[in-house]
C-alpha positions as CSV (number, residue, x, y, z in Angstrom):
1,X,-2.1,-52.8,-89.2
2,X,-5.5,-52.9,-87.2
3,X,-5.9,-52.9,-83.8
4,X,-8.5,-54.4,-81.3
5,X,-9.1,-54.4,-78.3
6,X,-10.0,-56.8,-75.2
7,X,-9.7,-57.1,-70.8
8,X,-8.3,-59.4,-68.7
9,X,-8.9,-59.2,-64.7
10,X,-6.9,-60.9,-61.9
11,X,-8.0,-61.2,-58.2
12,X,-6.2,-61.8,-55.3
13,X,-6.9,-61.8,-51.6
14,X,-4.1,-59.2,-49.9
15,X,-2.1,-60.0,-46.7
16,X,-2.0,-56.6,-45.3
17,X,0.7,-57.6,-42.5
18,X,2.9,-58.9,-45.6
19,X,1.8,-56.5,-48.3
20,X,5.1,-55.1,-49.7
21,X,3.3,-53.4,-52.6
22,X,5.3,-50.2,-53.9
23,X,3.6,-49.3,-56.5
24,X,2.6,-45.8,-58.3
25,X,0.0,-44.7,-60.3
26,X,-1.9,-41.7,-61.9
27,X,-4.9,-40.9,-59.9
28,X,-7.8,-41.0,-61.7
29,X,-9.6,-37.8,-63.1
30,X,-13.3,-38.9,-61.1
31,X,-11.6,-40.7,-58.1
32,X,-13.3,-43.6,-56.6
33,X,-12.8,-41.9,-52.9
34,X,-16.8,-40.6,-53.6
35,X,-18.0,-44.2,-52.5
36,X,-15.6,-44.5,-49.8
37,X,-17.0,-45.1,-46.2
38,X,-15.9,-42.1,-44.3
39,X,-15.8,-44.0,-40.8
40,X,-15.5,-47.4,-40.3
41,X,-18.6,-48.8,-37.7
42,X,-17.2,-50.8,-35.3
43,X,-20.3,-53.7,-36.1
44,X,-19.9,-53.2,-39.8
45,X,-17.5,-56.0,-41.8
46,X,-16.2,-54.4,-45.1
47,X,-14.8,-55.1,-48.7
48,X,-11.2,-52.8,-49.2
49,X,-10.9,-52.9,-53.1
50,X,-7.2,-52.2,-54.2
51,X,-7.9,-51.8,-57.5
52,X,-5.9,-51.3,-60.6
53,X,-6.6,-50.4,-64.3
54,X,-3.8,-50.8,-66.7
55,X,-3.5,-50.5,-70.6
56,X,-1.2,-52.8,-72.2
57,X,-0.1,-52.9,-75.6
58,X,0.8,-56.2,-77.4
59,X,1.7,-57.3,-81.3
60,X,-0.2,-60.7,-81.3
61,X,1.6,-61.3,-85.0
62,X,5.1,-60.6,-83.2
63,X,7.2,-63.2,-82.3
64,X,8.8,-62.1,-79.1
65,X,4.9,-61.0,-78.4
66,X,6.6,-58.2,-76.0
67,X,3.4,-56.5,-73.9
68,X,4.1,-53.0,-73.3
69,X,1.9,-51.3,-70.2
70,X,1.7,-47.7,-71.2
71,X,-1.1,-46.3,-68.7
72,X,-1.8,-47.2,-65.0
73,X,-4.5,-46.5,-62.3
74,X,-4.6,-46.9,-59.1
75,X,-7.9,-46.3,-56.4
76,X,-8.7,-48.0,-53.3
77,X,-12.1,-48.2,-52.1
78,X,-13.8,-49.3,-49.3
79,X,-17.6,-50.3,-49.1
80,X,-19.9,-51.7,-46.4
81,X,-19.3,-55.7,-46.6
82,X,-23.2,-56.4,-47.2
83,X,-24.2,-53.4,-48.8
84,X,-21.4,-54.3,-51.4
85,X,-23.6,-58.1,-52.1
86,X,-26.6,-57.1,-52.1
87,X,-26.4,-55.4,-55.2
88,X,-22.2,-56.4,-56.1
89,X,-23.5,-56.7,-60.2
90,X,-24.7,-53.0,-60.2
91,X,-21.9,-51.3,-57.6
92,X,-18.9,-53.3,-59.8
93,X,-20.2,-52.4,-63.1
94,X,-20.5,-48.7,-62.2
95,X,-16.9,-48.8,-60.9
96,X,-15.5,-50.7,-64.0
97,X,-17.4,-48.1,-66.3
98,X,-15.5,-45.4,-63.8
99,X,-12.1,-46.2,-64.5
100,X,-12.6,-46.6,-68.0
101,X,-13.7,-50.4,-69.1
102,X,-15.8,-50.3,-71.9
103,X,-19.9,-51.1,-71.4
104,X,-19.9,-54.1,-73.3
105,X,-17.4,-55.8,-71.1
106,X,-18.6,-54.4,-67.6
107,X,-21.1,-57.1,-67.2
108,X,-18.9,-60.1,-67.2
109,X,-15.8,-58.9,-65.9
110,X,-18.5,-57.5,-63.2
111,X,-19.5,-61.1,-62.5
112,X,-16.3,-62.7,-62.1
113,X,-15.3,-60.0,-59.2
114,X,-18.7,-60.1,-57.3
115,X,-18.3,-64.2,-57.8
116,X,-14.8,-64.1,-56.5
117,X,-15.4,-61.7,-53.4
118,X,-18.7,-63.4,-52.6
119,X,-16.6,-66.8,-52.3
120,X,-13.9,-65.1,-50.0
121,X,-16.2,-63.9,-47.9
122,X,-18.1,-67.0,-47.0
123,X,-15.0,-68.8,-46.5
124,X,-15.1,-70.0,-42.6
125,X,-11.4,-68.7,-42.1
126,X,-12.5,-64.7,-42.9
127,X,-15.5,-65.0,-41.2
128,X,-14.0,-62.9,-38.5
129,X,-12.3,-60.2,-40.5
130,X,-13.8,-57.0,-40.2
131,X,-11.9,-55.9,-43.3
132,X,-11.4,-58.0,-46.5
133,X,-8.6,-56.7,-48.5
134,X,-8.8,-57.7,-52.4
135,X,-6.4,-56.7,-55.1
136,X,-7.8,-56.6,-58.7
137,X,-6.1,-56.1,-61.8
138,X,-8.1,-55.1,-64.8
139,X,-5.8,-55.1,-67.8
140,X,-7.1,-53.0,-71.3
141,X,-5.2,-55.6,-73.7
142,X,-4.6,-53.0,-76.7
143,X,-3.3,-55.5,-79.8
144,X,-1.8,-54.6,-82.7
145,X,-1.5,-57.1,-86.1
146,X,-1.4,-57.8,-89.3
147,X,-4.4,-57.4,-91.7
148,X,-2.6,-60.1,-93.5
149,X,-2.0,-62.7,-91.6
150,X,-4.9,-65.5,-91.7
151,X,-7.9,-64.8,-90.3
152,X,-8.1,-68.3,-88.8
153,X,-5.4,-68.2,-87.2
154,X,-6.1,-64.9,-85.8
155,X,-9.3,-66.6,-84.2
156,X,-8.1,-68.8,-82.2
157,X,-5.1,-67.0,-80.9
158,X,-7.6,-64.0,-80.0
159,X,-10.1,-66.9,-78.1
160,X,-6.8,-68.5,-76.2
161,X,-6.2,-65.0,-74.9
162,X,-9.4,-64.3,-73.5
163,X,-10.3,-64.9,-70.5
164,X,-14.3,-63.5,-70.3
165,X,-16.6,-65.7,-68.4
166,X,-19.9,-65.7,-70.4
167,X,-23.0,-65.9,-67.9
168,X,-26.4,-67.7,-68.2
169,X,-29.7,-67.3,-66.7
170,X,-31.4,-69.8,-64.9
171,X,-34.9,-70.7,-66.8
172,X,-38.1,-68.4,-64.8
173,X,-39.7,-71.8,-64.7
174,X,-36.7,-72.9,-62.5
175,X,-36.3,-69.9,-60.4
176,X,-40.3,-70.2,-59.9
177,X,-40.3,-73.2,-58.8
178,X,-37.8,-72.7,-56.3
179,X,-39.3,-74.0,-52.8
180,X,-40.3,-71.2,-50.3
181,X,-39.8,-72.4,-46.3
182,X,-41.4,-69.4,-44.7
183,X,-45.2,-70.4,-43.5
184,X,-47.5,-68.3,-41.1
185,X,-49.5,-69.7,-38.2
186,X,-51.3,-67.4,-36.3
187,X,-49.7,-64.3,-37.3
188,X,-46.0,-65.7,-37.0
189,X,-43.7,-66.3,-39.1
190,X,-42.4,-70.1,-38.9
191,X,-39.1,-71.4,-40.5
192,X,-39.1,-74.9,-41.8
193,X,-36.2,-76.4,-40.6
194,X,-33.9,-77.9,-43.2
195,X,-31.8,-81.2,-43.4
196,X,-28.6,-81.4,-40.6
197,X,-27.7,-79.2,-38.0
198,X,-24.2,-78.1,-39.5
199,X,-25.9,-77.2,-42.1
200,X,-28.5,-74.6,-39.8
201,X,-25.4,-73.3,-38.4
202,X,-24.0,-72.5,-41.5
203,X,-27.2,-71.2,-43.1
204,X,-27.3,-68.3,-40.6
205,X,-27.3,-65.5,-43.1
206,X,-28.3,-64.9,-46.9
207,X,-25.1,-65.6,-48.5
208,X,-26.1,-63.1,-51.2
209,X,-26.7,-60.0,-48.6
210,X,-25.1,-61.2,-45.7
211,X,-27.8,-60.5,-43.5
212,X,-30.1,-63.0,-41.5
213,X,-32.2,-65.4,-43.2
214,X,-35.3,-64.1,-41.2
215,X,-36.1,-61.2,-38.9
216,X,-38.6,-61.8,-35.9
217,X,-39.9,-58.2,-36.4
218,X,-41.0,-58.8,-39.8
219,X,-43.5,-60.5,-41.3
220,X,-45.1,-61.4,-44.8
221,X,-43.1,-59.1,-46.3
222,X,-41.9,-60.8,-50.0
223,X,-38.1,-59.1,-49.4
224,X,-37.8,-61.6,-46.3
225,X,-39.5,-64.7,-48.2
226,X,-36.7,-67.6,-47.7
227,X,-36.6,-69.9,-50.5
228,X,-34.1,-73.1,-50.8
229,X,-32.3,-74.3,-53.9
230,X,-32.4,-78.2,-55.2
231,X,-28.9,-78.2,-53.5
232,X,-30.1,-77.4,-50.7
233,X,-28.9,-73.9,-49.8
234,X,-31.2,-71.3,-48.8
235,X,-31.1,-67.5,-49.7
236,X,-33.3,-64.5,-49.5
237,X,-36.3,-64.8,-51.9
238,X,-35.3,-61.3,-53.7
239,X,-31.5,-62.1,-53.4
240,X,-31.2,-65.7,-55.2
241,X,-34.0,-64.1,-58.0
242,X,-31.6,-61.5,-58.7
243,X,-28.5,-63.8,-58.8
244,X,-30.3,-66.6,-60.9
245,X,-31.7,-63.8,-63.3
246,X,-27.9,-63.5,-64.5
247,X,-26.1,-66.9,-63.5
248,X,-27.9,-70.3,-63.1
249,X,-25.0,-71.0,-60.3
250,X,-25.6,-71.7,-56.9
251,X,-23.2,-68.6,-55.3
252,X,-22.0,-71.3,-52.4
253,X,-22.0,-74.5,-54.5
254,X,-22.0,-74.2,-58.3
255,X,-24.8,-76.0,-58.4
256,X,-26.2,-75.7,-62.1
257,X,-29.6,-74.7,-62.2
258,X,-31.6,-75.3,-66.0
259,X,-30.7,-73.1,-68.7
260,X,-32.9,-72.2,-71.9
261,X,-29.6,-73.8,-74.0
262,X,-30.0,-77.3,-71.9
């Protein structure tokens, strides 16, 4: 008998008026409550993570393939809506590593949270919640089986039960190329207007960071450049760098940017 070992999140948005929830946990030994925003500001929008870790242990060579959880955590956080994307890779893999995921799976499991609240959040319908409520579910998949059954078939049961998103970079030569709309004229700073109003009016903020595109009490500094992808969505200079340098993805379209496999 061997055992191995593998994680599995799911992700919900949670209707507090309708959430029914009962359920009980142990509380972890380094609580999660150290990140928690003490006071809520009234002009701040926030992320409330519900999240649960559970360990579940499954016999993939059994028939009746019966999963049994044996451990369960529970935590809520709550972080500062913008703070949270501007650096959502870093913040979810340090709270994965906190309640116990193993490093080498804290980087994609890491991507398909940030990935899934950054695509909430932009939805037009939130855009006036102060407080975004997501549920996530991170299941330690614990199997047991047989050293000899075949190795084949072992395989591909193993790969239809994963469900890890592998993520890849977008070529430098892509992300260098990507086309900058902030010029300077006498000291101050112009914006290049891009194609259609709706799409101005949507284009307000960074979707990365949240924050404005451009601030009139700043200028030349490289954190406020404003670049535009071939899709035509514009980000912060620093904040589509950072997202390109681990997924070649537009964060609002999909678009696909090159890849060193392409």
């Amino acid at each position: 008998m061997a055992i191995r070992a593998s994680y599995e999140c799911s992700m919900s948005l949670v209707d507090q008026e309708n959430d029914d929830s009962t359920t009980t946990s142990t509380p972890l030994a380094n609580p999660l409550s150290i990140y928690q925003a003490p006071l809520l500001q009234q002009q701040e929008c926030y992320f409330a993570f519900r999240i649960e870790f559970v360990h579940v242990l499954r016999s993939i060579n059994n028939v009746d393939n019966n999963n049994i959880p044996f451990e369960t955590y529970q935590e809520w956080l709550i972080l500062p809506r913008r703070n949270y994307l501007a650096n959502s890779s870093r913040i979810t893999q340090e709270i994965l590593r906190r309640i116990g995921v193993e490093p080498d799976f804290t980087g994609e499991l890491a991507l398909q949270i940030s990935s899934f609240a950054l695509a909430t959040a932009t939805q037009p319908r939130f855009a006036a919640s102060r407080v975004l409520t997501l549920s996530l579910r991170v299941s330690a998949m614990i199997d047991l089986y047989d050293d000899d059954a075949e190795e084949e078939e072992e395989e591909e049961e193993y790969a239809d039960q994963s469900l890890i998103i592998r993520t890849v970079p977008a070529t430098k030569l892509s992300i260098e190329a990507l086309k900058e709309l902030n010029h300077y004229n006498g000291g101050d700073e112009i914006i290049i207007s891009w194609d259609t109003t709706s799409e101005q009016q949507q284009q307000q903020q960074c979707s990365v960071c949240m924050e404005k595109l451009w601030f009139e009490d700043q200028c030349c500094e490289d954190d406020r450049k404003v670049v535009q992808m071939p899709c035509s969505h514009v980000y912060h200079k620093d904040c589509i760098v950072r997202w390109l340098e681990t997924s070649h993805l537009c964060p609002l379209c999909r678009y696909a940017m090159p890849t060193e496999t392409q």
